[in-house]
TIKOLTOR-413742 format. One line per 10 residues: number of its first residue (from 0); their letters; for each residue x negated, y negated, z of N, C-alpha, C, O, CB. Coordinates in steps of 0.2 Angstrom, whole numbers. Glycine has a CB too. Example, Ala and Ser with C-alpha at 12.3 -4.5 7.8 and 13.67 -1.06 7.14 Angstrom:
% residues 2
0	AS	-66 28 39 -62 22 39 -66 16 39 -71 17 42 -57 22 45; -64 11 35 -68 5 36 -64 0 39 -67 -6 40 -70 3 29
***
This chain:
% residues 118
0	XXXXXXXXXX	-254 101 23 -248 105 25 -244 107 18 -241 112 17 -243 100 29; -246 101 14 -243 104 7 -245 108 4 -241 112 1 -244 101 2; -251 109 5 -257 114 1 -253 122 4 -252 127 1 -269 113 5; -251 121 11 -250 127 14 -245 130 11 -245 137 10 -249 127 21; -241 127 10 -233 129 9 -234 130 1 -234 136 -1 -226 122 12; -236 126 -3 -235 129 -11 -240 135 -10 -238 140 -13 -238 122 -18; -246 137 -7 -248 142 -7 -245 148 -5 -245 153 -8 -251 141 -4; -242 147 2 -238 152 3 -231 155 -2 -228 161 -2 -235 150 10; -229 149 -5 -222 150 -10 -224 155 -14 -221 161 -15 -220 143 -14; -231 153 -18 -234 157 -25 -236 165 -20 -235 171 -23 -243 152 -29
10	XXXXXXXXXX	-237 164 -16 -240 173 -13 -235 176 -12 -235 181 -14 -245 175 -5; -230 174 -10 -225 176 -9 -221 179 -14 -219 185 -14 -223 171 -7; -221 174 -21 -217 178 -25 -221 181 -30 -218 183 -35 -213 175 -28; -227 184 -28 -234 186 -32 -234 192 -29 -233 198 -32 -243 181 -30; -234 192 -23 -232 199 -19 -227 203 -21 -227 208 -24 -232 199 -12; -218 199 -19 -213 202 -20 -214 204 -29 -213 210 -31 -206 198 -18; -216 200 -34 -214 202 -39 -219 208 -41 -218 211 -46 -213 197 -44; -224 210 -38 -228 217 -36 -225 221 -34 -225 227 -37 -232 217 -33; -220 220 -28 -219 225 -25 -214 229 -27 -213 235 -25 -218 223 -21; -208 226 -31 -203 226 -34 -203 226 -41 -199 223 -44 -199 222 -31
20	XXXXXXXXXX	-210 230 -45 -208 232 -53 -206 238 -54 -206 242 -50 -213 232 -58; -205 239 -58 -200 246 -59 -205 252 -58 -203 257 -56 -196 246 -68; -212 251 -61 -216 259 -61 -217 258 -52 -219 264 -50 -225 260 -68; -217 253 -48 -219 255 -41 -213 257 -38 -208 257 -41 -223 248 -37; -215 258 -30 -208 262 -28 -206 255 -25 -209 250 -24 -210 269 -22; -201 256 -23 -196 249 -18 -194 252 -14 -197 258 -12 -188 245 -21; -187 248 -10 -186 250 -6 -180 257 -7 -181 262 -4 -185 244 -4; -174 256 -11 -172 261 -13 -171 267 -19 -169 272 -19 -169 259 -12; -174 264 -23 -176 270 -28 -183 266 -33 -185 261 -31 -167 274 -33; -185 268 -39 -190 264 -43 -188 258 -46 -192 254 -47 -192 268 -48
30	XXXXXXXXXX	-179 259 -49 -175 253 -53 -173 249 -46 -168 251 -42 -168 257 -58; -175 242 -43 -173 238 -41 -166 233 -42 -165 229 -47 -177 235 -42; -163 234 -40 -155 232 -40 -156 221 -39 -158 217 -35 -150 238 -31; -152 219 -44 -153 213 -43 -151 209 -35 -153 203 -35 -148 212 -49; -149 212 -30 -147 211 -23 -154 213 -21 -156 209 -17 -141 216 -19; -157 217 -21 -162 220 -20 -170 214 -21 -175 212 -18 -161 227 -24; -168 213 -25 -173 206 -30 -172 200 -25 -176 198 -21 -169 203 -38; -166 199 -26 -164 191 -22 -164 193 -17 -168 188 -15 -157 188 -21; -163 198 -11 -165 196 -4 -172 198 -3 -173 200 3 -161 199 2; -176 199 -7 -183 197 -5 -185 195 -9 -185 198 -14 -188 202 -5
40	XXXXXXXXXX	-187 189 -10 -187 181 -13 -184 176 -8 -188 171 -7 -183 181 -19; -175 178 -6 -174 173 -3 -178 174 5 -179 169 8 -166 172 -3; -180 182 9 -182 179 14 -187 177 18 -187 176 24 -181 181 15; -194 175 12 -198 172 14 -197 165 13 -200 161 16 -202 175 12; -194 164 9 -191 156 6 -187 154 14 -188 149 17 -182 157 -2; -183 158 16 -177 156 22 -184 154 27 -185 149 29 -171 163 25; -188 162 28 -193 162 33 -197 153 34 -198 149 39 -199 169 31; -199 152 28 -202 145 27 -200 140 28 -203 135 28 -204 144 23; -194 140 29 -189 136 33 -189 135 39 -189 129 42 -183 139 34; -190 139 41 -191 141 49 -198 139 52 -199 136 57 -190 149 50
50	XXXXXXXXXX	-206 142 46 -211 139 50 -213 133 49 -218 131 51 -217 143 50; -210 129 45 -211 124 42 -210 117 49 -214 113 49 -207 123 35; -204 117 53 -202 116 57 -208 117 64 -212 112 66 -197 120 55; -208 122 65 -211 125 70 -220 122 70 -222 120 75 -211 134 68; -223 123 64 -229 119 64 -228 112 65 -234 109 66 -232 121 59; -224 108 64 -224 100 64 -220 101 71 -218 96 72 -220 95 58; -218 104 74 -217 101 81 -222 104 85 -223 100 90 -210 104 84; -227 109 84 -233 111 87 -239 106 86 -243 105 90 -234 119 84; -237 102 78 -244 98 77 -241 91 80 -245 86 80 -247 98 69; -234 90 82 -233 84 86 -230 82 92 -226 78 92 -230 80 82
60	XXXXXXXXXX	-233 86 97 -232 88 104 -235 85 107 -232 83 112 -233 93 105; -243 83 107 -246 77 111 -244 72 114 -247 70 119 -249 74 108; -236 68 111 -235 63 114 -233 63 119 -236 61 124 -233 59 111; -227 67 120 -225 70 125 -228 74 132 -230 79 130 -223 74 121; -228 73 137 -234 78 139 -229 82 143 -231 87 145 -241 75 144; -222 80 145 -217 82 152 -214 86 149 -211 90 153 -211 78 156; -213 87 140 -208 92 138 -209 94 134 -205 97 130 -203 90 136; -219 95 134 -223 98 129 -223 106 130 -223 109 124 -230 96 128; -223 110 135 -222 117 135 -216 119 135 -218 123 139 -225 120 142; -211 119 135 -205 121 132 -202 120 124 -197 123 121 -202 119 135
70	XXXXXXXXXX	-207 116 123 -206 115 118 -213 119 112 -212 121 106 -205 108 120; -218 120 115 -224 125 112 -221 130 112 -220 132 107 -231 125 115; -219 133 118 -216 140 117 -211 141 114 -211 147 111 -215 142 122; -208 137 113 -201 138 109 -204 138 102 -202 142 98 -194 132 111; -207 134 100 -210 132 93 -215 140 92 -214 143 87 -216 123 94; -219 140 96 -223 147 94 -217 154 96 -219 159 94 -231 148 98; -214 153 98 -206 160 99 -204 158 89 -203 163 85 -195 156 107; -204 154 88 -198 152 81 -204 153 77 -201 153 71 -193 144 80; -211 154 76 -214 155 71 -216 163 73 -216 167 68 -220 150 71; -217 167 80 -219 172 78 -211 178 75 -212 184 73 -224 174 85
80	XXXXXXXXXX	-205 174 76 -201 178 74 -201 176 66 -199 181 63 -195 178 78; -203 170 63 -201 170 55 -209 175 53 -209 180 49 -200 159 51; -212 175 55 -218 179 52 -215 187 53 -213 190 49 -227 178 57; -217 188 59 -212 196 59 -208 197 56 -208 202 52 -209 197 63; -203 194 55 -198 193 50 -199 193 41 -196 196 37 -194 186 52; -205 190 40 -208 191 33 -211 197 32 -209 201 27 -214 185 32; -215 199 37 -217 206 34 -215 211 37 -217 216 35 -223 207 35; -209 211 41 -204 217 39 -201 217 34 -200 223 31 -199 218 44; -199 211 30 -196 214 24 -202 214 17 -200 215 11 -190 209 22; -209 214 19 -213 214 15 -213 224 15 -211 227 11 -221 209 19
90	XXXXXXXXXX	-215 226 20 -215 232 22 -209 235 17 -209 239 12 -214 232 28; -204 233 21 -198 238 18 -197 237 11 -192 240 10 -191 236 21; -199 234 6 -199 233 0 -206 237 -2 -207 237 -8 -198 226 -2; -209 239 0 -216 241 -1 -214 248 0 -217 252 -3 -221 239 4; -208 249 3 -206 257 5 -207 260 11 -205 266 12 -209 260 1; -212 256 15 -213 257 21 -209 257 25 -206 252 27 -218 254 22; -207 264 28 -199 262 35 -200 262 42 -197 260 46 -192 269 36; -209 264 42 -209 262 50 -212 255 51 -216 253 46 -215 268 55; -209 251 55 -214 244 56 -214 242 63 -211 237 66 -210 237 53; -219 247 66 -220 245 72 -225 241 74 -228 240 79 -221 249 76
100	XXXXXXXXXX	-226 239 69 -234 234 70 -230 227 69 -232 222 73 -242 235 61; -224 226 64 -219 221 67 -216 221 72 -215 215 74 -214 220 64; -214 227 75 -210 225 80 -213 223 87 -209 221 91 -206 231 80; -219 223 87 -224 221 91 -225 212 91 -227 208 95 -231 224 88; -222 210 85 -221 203 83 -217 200 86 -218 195 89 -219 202 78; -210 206 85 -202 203 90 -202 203 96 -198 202 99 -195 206 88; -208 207 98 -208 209 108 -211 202 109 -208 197 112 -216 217 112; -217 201 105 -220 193 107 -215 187 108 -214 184 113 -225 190 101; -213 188 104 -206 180 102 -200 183 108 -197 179 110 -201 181 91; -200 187 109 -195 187 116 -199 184 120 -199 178 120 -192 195 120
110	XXXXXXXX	-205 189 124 -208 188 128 -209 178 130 -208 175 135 -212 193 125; -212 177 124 -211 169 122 -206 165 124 -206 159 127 -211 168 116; -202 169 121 -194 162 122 -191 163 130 -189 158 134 -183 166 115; -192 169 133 -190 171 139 -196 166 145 -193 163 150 -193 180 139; -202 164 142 -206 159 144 -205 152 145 -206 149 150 -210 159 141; -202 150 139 -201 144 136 -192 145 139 -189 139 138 -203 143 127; -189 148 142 -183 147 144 -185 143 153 -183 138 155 -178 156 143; -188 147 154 -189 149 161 -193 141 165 -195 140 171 -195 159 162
***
């Protein structure tokens, strides 16, 4: 689990700080604005917040057996929205403005939580 997370930390800021140098395009013009910097950094950071959570309740659900499917669903709702969530803003810093291949993400995670409600 460690391995996972310091890995993801380093791709993370291996990518943004690709995505965001001055000779590549960003999101709003070539020169990256220091707001611009910080909230792509902080939102994969936040995001990991979020799946970090989500996979330890998904990998410690066994004991439970009466309150394990509301609880998987809700756990995989709250990971497929922090992923979507990562690479829409992977995208929009890349310059890319359509993200319907994300938004396919956020249909799931309704769809999901609407499950795990019900």
């Amino acid at each position: 689990m460690a391995l996972f997370i310091v890995s993801y930390i380093i791709y993370t800021i291996i990518s943004i700080g690709i995505s965001v140098e001055p000779n590549r395009t960003s999101a709003v013009d070539n020169n990256p604005n220091q707001l611009e910097i910080v909230t792509s950094i902080s939102y994969p950071i936040l995001d990991l917040c979020l799946i970090i959570p989500s996979l330890l309740i998904l990998a410690n659900l066994y004991h439970n057996y009466e309150n394990s499917i509301p609880w998987i669903l809700s756990s995989l709702s709250l990971l497929f929205n922090s992923i979507a969530d990562n690479g829409y803003v992977h995208e929009f810093v890349k310059g890319h403005h359509t993200s319907w291949f994300w938004d396919l993400f956020y249909i799931t995670d309704f769809i999901i939580m609407a499950g795990a409600l019900f």
